[in-house]
Structures are given as structure tokens and as C-alpha cells.
N, C-alpha and C positions, 0 to 999 in steps of 0.2 A: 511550576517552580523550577530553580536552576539542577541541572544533576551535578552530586561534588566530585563526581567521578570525572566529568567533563571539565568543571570549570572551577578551580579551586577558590577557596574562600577565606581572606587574608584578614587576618584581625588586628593585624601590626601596619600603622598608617604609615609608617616612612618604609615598609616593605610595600606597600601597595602603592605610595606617588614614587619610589624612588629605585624600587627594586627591580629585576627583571621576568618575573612571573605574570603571566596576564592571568587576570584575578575578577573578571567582569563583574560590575556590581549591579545586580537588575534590583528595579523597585520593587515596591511592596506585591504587584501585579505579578510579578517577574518578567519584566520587559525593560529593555534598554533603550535610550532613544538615540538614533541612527543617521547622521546628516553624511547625503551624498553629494559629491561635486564631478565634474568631467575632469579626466584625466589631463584632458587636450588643452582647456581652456583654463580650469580653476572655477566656473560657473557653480552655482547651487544649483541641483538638478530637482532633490527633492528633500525631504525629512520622514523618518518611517520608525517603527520600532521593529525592534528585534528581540524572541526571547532566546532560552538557551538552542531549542532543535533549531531556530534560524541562524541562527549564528553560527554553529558547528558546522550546518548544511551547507553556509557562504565559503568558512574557514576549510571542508575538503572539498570545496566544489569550484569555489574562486570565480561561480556565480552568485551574485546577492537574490537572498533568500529574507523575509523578512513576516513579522506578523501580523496580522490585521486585525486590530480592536473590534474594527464594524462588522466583519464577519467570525470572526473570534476561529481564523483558521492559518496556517501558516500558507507562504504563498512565494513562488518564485517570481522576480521581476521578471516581464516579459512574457510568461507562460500562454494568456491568451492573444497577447497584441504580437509578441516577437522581437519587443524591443527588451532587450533583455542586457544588463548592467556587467558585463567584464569587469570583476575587480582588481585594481594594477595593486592597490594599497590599503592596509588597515591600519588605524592609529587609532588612540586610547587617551582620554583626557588624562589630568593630574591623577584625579582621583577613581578612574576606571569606570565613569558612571555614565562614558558619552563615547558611542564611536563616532571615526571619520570615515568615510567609503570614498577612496578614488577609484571612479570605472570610467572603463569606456563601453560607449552605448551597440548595441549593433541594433539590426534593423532597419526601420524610417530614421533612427538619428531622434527620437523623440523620447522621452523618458517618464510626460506629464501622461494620464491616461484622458486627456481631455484632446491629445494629438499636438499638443506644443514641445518643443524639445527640452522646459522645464516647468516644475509645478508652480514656481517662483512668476509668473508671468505679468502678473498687476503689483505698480508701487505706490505703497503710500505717501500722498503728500502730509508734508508737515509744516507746521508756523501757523501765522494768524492768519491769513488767507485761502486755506488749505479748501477749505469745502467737505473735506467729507468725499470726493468723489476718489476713484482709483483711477490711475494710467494704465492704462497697456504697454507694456513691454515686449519686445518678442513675442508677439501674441500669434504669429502666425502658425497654424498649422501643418504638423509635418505627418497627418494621415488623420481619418475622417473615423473618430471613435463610434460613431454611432453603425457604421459596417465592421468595424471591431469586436464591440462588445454586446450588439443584436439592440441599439435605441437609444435615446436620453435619458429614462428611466433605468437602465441598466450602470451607465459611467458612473455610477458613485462605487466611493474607496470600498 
């Protein structure tokens, strides 16, 4: 759950879209959901949540820090790969219930843990002729996860 001591808790709605207090609203989980972009380009790099210790931990570290559902543990970008997220910017929806992360990458330049420079790599087609299949996008890899992360069994989030 969030600490109030950390991250205050606004019960007044045009204090919380309009005021200057950041007032993060985690879900019922206590998690935030976290969309990162490259500083450089404006690209989608990835999507992650974050609860209150990641957040705080981003907020004095100005490295993003974030949580992981599948392992139910908190986790610094980059910690085993090295490609690790510089934060230039933070920003807050209307309603405080979504961040923005602008970073810049260090490392291979990669940010996906599959070794592509984003997790966003395949697009969907759409219309009536779609298929069903995905594109490749920037599919190319910028370092070989499986000497990374010790396999293909291991690269899951």
C-alpha cells in the first residue's frame, strides 16, 4: 500500500487535476501504471507499473525503479542487462493515476529485455484485411538476452 507520509492523499478533485501537490493515486493493488518514452526520440520504450517504494526510489535516484507483478518484487531498470533508464522527466495525468517517464537509455541502447531498443516492437494491423498476423517493427536486436539473462526460459518479465 501507498505510505501517507511519502505521498499525500488528496480528496479534493480540482486540488488533485488542477492544484500543485503531487498526490499519486495507486490502485486498488497499490500500483501505478508507468508509460516510458526516449528522451531523444519521443519513442514508447516500454509500459510498467510502479508502486510507492518505486516511485520514491525513481523520484531520489532519477533512476527508474519500478514493480513487477510476475515476480511480486520491486526492480531497478537495467540492474541485470545494464541498460538502465536516465530519467530527464516526470509527468502526472489529470487525474494523478498515470505517469510519464522521459529517459535516456544507457547501455546496448536497448530498453526491451528481449534485446530490441523497445518492448513496442510488433504492430497491429487493422481493417478488413488484417489477418490476424503482427509486423515487425525495429525488431532488430541491440544485445543477445539469452547471455543476459542465463536462457529463453529465464527472459520472461
Amino acid at each position: 500500500m501507498t505510505d501517507a507520509k511519502r505521498f499525500p492523499k488528496l480528496d479534493d478533485k480540482a486540488a488533485l487535476e488542477e492544484g500543485d501537490i503531487f498526490a499519486p493515486v495507486f490502485d486498488a493493488h497499490g500500483l501505478l501504471p508507468v508509460i516510458v518514452t526516449a528522451a531523444e526520440t519521443g519513442e514508447v520504450l516500454m509500459f510498467a507499473h510502479m508502486n510507492d517504494e518505486a516511485l520514491a526510489r525513481t523520484i531520489d535516484t532519477g533512476e527508474a525503479h519500478f514493480w513487477s507483478r510476475s515476480r511480486n518484487a520491486l526492480w531497478r531498470k537495467g540492474e541485470t542487462s545494464g541498460n538502465t533508464l536516465r530519467v530527464v522527466e516526470i509527468r502526472t495525468d489529470c487525474d494523478q493515476d498515470v505517469l510519464w517517464l522521459t529517459a535516456e537509455m544507457t547501455g546496448a541502447g536497448a530498453c526491451c529485455h528481449t534485446g530490441r531498443l523497445s518492448c513496442f516492437y510488433r504492430a497491429v494491423p487493422f481493417g478488413a484485411g488484417a489477418g490476424g498476423k503482427l509486423v515487425m517493427v525495429h525488431a532488430e536486436r541491440h544485445f543477445d538476452p539469452d547471455a543476459i539473462y542465463g536462457g529463453p526460459s529465464k527472459t520472461k518479465l
